[in-house]
C-alpha positions in Angstrom: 58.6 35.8 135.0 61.5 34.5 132.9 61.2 32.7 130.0 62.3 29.0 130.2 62.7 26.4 126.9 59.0 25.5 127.1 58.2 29.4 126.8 60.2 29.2 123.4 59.8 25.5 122.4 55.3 26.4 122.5 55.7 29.8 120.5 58.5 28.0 117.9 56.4 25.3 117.3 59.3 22.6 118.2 60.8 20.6 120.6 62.5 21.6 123.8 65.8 19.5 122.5 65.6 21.7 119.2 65.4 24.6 121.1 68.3 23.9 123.4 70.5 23.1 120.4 69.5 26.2 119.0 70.6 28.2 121.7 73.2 26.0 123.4 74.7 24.1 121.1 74.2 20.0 120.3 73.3 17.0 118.3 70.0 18.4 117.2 69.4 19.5 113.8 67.4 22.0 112.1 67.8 24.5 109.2 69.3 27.4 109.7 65.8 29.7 109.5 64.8 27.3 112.1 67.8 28.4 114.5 67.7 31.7 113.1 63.7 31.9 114.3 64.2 30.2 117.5 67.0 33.2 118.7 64.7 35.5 117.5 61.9 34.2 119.9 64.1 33.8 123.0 64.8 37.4 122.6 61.7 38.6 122.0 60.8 36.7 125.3 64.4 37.7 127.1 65.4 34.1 127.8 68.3 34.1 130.2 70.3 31.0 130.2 70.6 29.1 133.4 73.7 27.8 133.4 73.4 25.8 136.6 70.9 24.2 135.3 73.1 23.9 132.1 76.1 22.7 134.5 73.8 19.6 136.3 73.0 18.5 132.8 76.6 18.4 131.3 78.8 18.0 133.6 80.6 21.2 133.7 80.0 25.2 133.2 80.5 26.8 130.0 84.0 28.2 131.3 87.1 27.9 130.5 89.8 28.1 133.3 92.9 30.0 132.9 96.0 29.5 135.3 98.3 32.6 135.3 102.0 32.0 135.6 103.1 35.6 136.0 100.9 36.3 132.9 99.2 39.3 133.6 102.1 41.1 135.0 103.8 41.0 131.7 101.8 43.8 129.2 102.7 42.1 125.9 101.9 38.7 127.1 98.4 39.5 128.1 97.6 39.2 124.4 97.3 35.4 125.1 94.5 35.7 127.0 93.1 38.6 124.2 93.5 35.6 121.9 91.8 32.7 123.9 89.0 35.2 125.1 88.2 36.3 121.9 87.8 32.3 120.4 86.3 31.2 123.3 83.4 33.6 123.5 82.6 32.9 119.9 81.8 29.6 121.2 79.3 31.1 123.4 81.5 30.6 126.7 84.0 32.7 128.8 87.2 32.7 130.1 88.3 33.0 134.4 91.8 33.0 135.1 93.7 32.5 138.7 97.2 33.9 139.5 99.8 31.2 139.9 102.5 33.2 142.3 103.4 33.6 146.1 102.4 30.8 148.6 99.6 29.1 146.0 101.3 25.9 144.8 99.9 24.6 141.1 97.7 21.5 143.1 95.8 24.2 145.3 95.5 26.2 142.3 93.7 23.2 140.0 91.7 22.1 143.1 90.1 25.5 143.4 89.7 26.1 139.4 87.8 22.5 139.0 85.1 24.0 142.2 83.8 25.8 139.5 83.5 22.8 136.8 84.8 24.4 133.7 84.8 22.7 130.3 88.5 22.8 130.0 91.4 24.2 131.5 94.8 26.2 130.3 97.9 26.8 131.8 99.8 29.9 130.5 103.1 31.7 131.5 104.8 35.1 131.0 107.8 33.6 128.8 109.1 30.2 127.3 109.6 27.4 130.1 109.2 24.2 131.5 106.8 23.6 134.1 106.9 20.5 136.1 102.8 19.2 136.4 102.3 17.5 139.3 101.5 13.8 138.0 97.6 13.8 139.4 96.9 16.7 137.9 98.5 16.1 134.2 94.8 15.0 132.9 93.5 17.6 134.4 95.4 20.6 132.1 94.1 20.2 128.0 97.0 22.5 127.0 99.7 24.7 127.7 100.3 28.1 126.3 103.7 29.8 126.0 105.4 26.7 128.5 105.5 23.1 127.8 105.1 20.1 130.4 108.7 19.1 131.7 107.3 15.5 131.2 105.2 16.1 127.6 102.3 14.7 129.2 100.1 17.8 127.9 99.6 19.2 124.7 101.7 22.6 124.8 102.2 25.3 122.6 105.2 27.7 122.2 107.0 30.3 120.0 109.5 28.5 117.8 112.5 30.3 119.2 115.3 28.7 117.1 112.9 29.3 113.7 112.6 32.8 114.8 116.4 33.6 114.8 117.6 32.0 111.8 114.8 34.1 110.0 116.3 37.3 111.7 119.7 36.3 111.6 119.1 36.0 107.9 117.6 39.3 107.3 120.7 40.4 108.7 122.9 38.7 106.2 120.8 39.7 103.3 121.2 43.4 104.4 124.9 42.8 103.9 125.9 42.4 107.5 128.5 40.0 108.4 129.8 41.1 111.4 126.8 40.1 113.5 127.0 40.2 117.5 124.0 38.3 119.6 123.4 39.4 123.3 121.4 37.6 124.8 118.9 36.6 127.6 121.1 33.8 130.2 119.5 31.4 131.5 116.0 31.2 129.4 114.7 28.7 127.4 113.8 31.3 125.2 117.2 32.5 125.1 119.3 29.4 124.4 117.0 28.1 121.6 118.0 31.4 120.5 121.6 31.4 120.4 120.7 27.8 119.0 118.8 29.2 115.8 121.5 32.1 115.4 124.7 30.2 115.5 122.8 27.9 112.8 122.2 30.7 110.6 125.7 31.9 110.5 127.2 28.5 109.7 124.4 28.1 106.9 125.7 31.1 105.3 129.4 30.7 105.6 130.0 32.9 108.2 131.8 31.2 111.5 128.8 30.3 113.8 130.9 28.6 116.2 132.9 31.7 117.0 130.6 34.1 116.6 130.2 36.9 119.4 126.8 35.6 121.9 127.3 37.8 124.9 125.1 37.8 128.5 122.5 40.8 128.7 123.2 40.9 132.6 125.5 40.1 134.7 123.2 37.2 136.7 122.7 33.8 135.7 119.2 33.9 134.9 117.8 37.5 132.8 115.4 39.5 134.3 114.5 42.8 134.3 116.1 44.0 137.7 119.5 42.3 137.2 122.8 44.5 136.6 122.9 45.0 132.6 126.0 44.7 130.8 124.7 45.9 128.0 126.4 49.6 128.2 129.8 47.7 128.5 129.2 44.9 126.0 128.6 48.0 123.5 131.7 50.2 124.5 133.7 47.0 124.3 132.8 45.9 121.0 133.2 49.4 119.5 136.6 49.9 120.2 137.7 46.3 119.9 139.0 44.3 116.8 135.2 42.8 116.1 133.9 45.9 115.7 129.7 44.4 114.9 128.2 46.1 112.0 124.8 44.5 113.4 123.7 43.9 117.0 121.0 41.0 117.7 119.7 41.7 120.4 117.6 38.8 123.3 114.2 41.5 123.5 113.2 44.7 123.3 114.3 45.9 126.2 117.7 45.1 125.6 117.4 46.5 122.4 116.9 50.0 124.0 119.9 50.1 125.9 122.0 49.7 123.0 120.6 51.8 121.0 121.6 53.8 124.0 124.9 52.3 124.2 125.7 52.9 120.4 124.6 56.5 120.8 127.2 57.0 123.0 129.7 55.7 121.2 128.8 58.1 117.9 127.8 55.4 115.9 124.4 55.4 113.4 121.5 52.8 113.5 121.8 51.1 110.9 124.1 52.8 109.1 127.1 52.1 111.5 125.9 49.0 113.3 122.1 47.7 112.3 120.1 46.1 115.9 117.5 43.7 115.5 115.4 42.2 118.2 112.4 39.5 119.2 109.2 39.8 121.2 107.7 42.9 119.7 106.8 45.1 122.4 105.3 47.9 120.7 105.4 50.7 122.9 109.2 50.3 122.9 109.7 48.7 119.2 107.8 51.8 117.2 108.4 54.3 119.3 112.7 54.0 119.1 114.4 56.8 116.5 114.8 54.7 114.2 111.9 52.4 115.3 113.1 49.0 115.9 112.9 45.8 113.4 112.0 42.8 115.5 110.3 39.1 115.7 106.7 39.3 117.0 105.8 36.3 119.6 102.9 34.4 118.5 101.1 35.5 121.4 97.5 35.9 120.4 97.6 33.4 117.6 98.7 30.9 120.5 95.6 31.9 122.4 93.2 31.2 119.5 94.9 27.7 119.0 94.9 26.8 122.5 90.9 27.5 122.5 90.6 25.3 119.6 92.4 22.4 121.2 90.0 22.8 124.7 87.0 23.1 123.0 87.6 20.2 120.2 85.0 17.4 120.2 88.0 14.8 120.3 91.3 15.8 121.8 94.0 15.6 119.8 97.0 13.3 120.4 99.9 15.4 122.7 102.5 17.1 121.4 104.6 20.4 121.4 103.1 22.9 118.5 105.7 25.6 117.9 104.1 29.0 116.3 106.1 30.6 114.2 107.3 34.5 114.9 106.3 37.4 112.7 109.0 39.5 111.2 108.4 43.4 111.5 110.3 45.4 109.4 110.8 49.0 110.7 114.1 51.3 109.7 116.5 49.8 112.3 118.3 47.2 109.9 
């Protein structure tokens, strides 16, 4: 027969209300041996808790709902949901996610995620962008991860692009380079605030920011993965011409890897011919490049923890974009 909070309330010598505390959280208070004694008990009995039960009383389950935009298709970006998980189920809850993609519209998606009453609810995407909310369903978000509401209605937090290339554009400069070529990802978010931070740098330094060489990764208006690269070209062209770089920034990892390619090619030495630098981090392509690659980590898991943090807060806290800063990781390719 399985032990309910009477079971444990009889043995402890307390109240039912102290014991749910104790277990679930709440206003009650007790001393710590108190709590300490009462988990004891309800595993000695092997209390289970019902959580539909639980729900009736609260209002909602002790979930936290996580839409997807593209998330778990992208390997590196799945550390969001490492990060939230991991904060989340130290407050004693868990974390359900639904796929935002094909014919499911962002409505449907929140209709069906709120069937299941969970405290709060995330939104998350694979990279940096605007999402437009639908109006009626603004409330019903507590934050965004990685994306920010086109209308700032929600709370959103995302990687400080522009912070993250003037700090790497500046590592640049203080190994000497002057000479610095960006190529970049067209048509991101991600990618202009980029450009934005790098040209800054430049200017800050003395070095023409304005005119500087920002070149488009592929030859489509909006970077992906399957689109032509001109990164081979970009390379050979630079090489040979009259701005010969003596460092490449480069918009990700990926694109980092075809020039090293590229450079290869054209006989020169990383970094002691032309230096490459990069952002996102993805480690099974940063550390395992000859020479392994220096690059700006994405906040992704520390986003994650700060997003549960925000959902589970007793008051919410007023809207706003948070940016996260970038980690630099210096490896031997600058």
């Amino acid at each position: 027969m399985t032990a309910s909070l009477n079971d444990i309330a009889a043995r402890a010598g307390v109240s039912v209300k102290t014991v749910s505390g104790a277990l679930h959280g709440g206003s009650a208070r007790m001393s710590e041996e108190t709590r300490q004694r009462i988990k004891e008990i309800a595993e000695e009995l092997g209390y289970v808790t019902n959580f539909a039960a639980r729900s009736m009383r609260q209002g909602w389950m002790p979930l936290v709902g996580l839409v997807a935009d593209d998330l778990i298709t992208s390997p590196f970006a799945t550390e969001i949901i490492r990060g939230l998980d991991g904060a989340v189920r130290a407050a004693d809850m868990a974390v359900f996610a639904m796929t935002l993609g094909g014919h499911r519209s962002i409505a449907s998606i929140l209709d069906e995620m709120r069937r299941f009453r969970p405290r709060a609810i995330a939104y998350a995407a694979m990279y940096h962008k605007s999402v437009d909310l639908p109006p009626e369903f603004a409330d019903a978000v507590g934050v965004m991860i990685n994306c920010r509401d086109a209308n700032d209605r929600v709370t959103s937090l995302v990687p400080d692009e522009s912070g993250a290339a003037i700090e790497i554009t500046n590592y640049l400069i203080d190994a000497g380079r002057r000479n610095i070529a960006f190529i970049n990802l067209p048509g991101l978010l991600a990618g202009e605030l980029r450009e934005l931070g790098f040209r800054q740098a430049l200017e800050h330094a003395g070095i023409d920011g304005a005119g500087a060489i920002v070149l488009p990764a592929v030859s489509k208006a909006i970077y992906s993965d399957r689109a032509h690269s001109l990164v081979s070209a970009h390379v050979q062209e630079l090489m040979i011409g009259p701005r010969r770089p003596d460092a490449i920034l480069c918009g990700n990892d990926r694109v980092a890897m075809e020039v090293y390619a590229a450079l290869r090619r054209a006989g020169a030495a990383i970094p002691d011919d032309v230096a490459v630098a990069s952002f996102d981090n993805q480690v099974e392509i940063a550390s395992r490049l000859d020479p392994p690659l220096t690059t700006m980590a994405l906040p992704h898991r520390a986003m994650g923890r700060q997003a549960a943090q925000i959902l589970l807060a007793e008051d919410r806290a007023p809207v706003g974009v948070q940016k996260l800063p970038f980690q630099l990781v210096e490896r031997a390719s600058v």
